[in-house]
N, C-alpha and C positions, 0 to 999 in steps of 0.2 A: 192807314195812318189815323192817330185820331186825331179829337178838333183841337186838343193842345198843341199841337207840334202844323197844326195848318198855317199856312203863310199867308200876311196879309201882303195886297198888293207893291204899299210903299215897300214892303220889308223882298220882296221881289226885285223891286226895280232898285231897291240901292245895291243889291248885290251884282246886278244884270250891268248895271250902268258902272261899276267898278271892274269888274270884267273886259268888258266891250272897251272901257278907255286902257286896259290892258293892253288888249288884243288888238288895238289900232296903233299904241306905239310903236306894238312889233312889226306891224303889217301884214296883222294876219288876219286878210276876210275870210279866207273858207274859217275862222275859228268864229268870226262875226255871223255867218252864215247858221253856223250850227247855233250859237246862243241866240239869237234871233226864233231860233224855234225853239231851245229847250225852253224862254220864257213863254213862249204860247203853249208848252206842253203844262209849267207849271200856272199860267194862270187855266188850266183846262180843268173843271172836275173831274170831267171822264179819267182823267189820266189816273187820279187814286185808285177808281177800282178795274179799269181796263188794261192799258198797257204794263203800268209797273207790274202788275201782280201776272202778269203774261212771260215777258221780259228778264224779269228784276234784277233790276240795274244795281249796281252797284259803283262807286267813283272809278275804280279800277276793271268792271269789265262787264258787259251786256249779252242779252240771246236774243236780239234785233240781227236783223239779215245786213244793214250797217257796218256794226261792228263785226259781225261772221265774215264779213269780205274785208275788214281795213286792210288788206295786206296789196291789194289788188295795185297794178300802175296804174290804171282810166284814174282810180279815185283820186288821188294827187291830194292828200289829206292826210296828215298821221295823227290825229287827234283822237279824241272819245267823240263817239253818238253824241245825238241832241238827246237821249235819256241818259247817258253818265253826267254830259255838262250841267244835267235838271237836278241829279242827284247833289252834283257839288253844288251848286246854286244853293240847294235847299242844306245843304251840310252850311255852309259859308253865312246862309241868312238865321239857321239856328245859333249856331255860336254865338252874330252880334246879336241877338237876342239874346242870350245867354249874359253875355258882355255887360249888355245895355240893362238890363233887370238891375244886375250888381250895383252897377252906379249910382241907377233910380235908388235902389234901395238906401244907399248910403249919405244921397244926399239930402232930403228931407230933415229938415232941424226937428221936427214933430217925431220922427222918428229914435229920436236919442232921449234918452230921461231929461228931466228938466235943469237936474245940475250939472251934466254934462257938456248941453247946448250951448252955446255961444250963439250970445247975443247983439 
């Protein structure tokens, strides 16, 4: 991954913390359980060039021993790994980044010719 598309911590936790108040309306902690770790996978470096590139996750399906068993009854889980939940995380924190440039870019009066502006 390069250092364009790295995530800074706030841009972590506002996606972690929109999630997670997801995932408690429904009452779903084993889904609280799993983002609890993908956000310590993605605040981890290691995890850029260790697991993902071992792994490589994808939002829809992992080569984690995890997800190789979701089928299992013990597990009592139907969800994604804590490396798919990392991937959406980081998909969901790019977008509002993506979002959030837009806006910036648009709001700034400096930005607009000067007889455009409104004053």
């Amino acid at each position: 991954m390069n250092s364009q598309n790295r995530l800074t911590k706030s841009e972590i936790f506002t996606v972690y913390n929109r999630m997670r108040a997801a995932a408690r309306r429904e009452g779903n902690f084993k889904m609280i359980e799993r983002l609890n770790k993908a956000v310590g996978i993605l605040l981890s470096n290691d995890y850029y060039q260790g697991e993902r590139l071992a792994y490589i996750p994808t939002a829809h399906s992992c080569g984690c021993r995890d997800w190789e068993f979701r089928n299992t009854a013990k597990r009592a889980y139907t969800g994604g790994c804590k490396h798919m939940l990392a991937e959406v995380m980081m998909q969901s924190a790019l977008a509002l980044r993506a979002a959030h440039e837009v806006t910036v870019w648009l709001t700034p009066r400096e930005s607009f010719p000067a007889e455009v502006a409104v004053r």
